[in-house]
N, C-alpha and C positions, 0 to 999 in steps of 0.2 A: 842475353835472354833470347830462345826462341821467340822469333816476331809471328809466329802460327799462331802460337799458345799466347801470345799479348794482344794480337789482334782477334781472335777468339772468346779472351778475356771483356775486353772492349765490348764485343758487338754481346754477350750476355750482360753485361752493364745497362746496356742501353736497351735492352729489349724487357731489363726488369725495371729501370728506371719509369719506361714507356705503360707498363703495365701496371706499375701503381698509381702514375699518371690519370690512367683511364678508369681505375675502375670508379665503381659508384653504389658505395657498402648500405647504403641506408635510406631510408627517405628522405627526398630533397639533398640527397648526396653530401657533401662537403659543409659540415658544422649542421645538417639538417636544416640549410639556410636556403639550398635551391641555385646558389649559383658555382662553378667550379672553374674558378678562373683556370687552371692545368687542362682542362678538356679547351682548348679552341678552335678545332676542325668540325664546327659544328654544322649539319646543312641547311646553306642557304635559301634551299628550296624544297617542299613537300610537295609529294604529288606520285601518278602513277610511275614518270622514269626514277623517284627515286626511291620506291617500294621494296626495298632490299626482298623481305620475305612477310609470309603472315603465318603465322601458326596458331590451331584449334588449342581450346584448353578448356578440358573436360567441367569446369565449374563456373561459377560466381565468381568476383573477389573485385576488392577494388585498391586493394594493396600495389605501389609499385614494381616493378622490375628493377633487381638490383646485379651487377654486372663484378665478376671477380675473373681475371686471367680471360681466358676467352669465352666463359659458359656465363650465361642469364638463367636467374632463378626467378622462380614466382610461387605464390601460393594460391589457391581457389580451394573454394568447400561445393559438395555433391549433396547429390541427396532430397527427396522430400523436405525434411528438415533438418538440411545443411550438417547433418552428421559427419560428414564423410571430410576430412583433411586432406589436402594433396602438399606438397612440393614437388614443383617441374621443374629442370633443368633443361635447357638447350644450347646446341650449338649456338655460337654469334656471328659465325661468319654464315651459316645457311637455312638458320632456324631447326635445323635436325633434333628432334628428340632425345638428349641421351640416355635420361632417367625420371622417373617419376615413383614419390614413396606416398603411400595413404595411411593415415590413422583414424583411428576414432574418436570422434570427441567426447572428452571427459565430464565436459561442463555446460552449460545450459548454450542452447543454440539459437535459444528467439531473439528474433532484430527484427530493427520496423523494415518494410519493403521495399525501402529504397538501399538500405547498407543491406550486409555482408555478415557469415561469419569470417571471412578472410580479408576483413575491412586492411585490419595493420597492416604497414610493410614492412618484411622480415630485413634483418643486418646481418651484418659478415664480419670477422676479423681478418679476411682473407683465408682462413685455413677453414672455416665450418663455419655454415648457416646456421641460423636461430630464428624460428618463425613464432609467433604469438596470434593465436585467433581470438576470436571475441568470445569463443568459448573459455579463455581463461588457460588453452592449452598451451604450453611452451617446450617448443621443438628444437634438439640441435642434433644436426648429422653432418658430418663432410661434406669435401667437394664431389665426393663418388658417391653420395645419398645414405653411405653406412651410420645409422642412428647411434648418437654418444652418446645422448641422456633427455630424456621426457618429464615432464612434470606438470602433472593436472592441480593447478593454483583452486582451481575449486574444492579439490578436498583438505587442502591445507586453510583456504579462507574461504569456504561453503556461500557468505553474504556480500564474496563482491561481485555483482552484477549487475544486468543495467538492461531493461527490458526493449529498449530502443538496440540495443548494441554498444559493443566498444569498440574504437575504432583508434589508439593510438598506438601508434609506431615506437621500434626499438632505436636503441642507437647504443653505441659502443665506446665509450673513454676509459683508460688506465686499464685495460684488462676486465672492466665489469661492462656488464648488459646491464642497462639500464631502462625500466620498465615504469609507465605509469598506469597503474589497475585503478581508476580512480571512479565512483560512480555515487551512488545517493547512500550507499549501504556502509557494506565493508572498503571503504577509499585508502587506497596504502599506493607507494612507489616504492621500489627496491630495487637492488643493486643485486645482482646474480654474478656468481665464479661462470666465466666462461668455459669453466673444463670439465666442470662436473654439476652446474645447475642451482648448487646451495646459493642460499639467500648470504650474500657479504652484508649488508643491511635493509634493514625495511624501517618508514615512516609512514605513523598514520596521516592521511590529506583530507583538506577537505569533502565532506559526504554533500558532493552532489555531481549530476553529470559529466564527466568533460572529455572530450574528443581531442583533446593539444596533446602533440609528441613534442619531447623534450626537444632540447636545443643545443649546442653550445658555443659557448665563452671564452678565447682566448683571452685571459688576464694576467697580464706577462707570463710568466714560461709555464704558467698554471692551466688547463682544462676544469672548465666550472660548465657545470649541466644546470640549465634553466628549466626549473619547473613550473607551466604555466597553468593556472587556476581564475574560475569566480574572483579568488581571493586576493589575487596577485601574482608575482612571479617571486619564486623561491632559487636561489643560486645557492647551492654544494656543492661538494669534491666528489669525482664523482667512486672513488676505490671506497671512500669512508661511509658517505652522505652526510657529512657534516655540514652543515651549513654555513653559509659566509655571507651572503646578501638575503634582502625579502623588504619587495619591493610591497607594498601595502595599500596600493589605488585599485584594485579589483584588474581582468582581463578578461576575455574572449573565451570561450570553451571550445571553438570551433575551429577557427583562422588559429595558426601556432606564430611565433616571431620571427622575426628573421635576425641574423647574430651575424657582425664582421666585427673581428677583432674583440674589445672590450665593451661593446656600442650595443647594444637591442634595440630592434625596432618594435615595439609590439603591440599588437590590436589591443589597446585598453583605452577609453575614451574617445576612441575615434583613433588613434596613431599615434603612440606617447614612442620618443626614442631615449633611451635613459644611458649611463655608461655607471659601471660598476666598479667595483677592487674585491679585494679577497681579505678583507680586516675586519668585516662584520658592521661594517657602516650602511647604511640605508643606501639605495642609487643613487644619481644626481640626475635629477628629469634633465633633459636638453628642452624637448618642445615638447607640446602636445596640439594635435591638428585634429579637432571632431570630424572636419570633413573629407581627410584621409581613412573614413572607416573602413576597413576591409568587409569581403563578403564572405561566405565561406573560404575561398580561397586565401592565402597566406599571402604577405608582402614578401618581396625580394627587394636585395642591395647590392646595385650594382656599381661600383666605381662611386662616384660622390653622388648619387643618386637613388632615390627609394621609391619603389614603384605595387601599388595595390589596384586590386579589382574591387568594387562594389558591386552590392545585389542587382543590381539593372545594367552589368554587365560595361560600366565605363571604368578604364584602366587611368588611373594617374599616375601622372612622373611629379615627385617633390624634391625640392633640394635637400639633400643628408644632412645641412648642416642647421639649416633652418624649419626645417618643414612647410617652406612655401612653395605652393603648388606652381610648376613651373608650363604642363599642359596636358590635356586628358584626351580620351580620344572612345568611341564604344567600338566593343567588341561584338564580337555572334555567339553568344552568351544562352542560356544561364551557364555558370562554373559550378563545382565540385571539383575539377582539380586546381592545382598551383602552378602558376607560372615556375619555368627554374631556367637557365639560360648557363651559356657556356663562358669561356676565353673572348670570343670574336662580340660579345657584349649582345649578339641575338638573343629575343624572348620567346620561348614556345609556350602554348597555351591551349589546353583542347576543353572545347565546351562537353556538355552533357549533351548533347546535342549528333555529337560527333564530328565536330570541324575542328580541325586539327590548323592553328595558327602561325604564324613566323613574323615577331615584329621587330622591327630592324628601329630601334630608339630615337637610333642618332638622324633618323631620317628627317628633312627638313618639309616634307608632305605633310598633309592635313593628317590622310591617312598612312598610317606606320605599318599598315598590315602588308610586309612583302609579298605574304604565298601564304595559302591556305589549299586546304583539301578535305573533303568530306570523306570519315569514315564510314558515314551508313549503319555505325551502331550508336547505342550510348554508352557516353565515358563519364566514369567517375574516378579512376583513379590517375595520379597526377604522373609526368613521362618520366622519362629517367635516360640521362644523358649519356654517351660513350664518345672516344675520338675516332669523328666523323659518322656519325651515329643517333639519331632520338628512339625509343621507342616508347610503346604505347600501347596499354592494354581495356580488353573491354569486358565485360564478362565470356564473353564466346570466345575471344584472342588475341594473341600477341602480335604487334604490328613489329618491324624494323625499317626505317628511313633511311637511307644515306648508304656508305660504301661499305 
């Protein structure tokens, strides 16, 4: 065998290995749980030298940034009244602009003042974007912005809306988009063809508020998507929507779970962690801790370890197995976004405030806050990770940290 063409072979192995490595398709990246053990070149430090780039963006939003081969997408709405749809694309190594597409929105655009209509953060299967606004509009084009198929859910379900806004996230299993429309009216979740937009299925949900993006569930070699409700959490498949668990103690509409493995940790009673199957048997509670409640912000799981922010801005570390708090520590708070954290077991965390956090866990100091920095705006929407890499958006722009 030529050793050019073997060693050529090699180094595209490795550069695509690397590249599915990094990216970060969804919110809270990897099972939309926030932590991405394959990302661990995460930076140690924030601050002016490690400022990679900042780039404008023309709207609102409070949707993540999600990262595919070396372009970052994002979405913001324009406008008086946020009519106006974007997806921007940029470069990742310099923040350069590649592309940006606008639509119109189809469907009602009132939200209270503090969200968005470009609340959601949009997902990837790698090959095309899929954005959902809180106008009910759902978007999918390429990696080169070329539109494959739009679909205004308000004229197919005209009563689901939600006069505060919607603000839950997509996420991607078995080849379906999986979408929670869930509000006080017309409440449904459905499962979309990623190639052409039709509904694979729809469930009516409970009619009342909720801002929780799905989750998921490794249950042996099975992917099961957690629907999280008032009512409880609902576990399907997610190609079907069949149903396979439904957990029935009520949950959070606000804070989403965190998922490793077959294990949820989820904001219901203060921090219930349950483990599931796929037989149609109810969960099995492990614990529940009242004073592990989350605040807006979502709990992560990292390593044997579960970690939540409350409303007044104190972060607890629990043990995974127990749910006994093992030490807590306050942040520069108030939250709106989620902590998510990489490989190297570091925590980021950006207040609304615009301080941007770095907390090192394992640290045997009082305070765990390694490095912080002021962005000077306010953040609401949660960071999104890359190798060697955070960034972080505000309504005005896109930040990039690291190398």
């Amino acid at each position: 065998m030529n050793l050019s063409y073997l060693s050529f072979g090699l180094l595209a192995l490795t550069v695509s290995v690397s590249v599915v490595k990094a990216d970060w398709l969804n919110f809270r990246g990897p099972q939309g749980s926030g932590y991405a053990a394959t990302i661990a070149n995460t930076p140690v430090e924030v601050g002016e030298e490690q400022l990679a780039w900042k780039a404008p963006l023309p709207g609102r939003g409070l949707g993540s940034a999600i990262l595919v081969e070396e372009k970052v997408f994002i979405t913001a709405a324009s406008g008086p009244d946020q009519q106006q749809l974007h997806i921007l694309c940029f470069n990742a190594a310099d923040g350069a602009p590649l592309w940006e597409r606008r639509f119109w929105a189809t469907g009602r655009t009132m939200t209270n003042n503090k969200t968005c209509v470009a609340a959601p953060t949009p997902a990837s299967d790698g090959e095309r974007i899929y954005a959902l606004y809180s106008s009910n509009d759902l978007i999918c084009v390429d990696l080169e912005g070329n539109l494959k198929w739009m679909r205004g859910l308000t004229l197919d379900y005209p009563n689901a809306s939600n006069s505060l806004g919607m603000a839950s996230s997509l996420i991607i299993s078995e080849n379906t988009l999986i979408a929670q429309i869930e509000n006080d009216s017309e409440s449904f979740a459905a499962g979309f063809d990623l190639a052409d937009g039709t509904n694979k299925w729809k469930m009516d949900r409970p009619k009342a508020a909720n801002w929780t993006s799905p989750t998921l569930l490794q249950i042996g070699d099975e992917e099961v998507v957690a629907l999280q409700s008032s009512k409880g959490i609902l576990g399907l498949l997610p190609a079907t929507g069949s149903s396979v668990f439904n957990y029935e103690k009520g949950a959070a509409t606000i804070p989403s779970g965190a998922a490793s493995g077959d294990q949820l940790f989820a904001p219901s009673n203060g921090l219930t962690a349950i483990t599931a199957t796929t037989n149609g048997d109810a969960p099995t509670e492990l614990w529940n801790e009242s004073a592990q409640r989350p605040g807006t912000a979502s709990p992560i799981v990292i390593g044997d370890k579960v970690y939540t922010i409350n409303t007044a801005g104190v972060l607890s570390c629990a043990d995974r197995k127990t749910g006994e708090r093992l030490w807590r520590g306050r942040l520069k708070g108030p939250f709106s976004a989620s902590p998510v954290a990489g490989g190297n077991g570091l925590i980021y965390v950006v207040s609304e405030t615009g301080v941007l956090q770095v907390i090192d866990p394992s640290s045997e100091e009082e305070n765990k806050v390694t490095s912080e920095y002021e962005l000077g705006e306010t953040i609401l929407g949660t960071p999104s990770l890359d190798d060697g890499a955070i960034y972080v958006r505000s309504d005005g722009h896109l930040w990039k940290f690291g190398s």
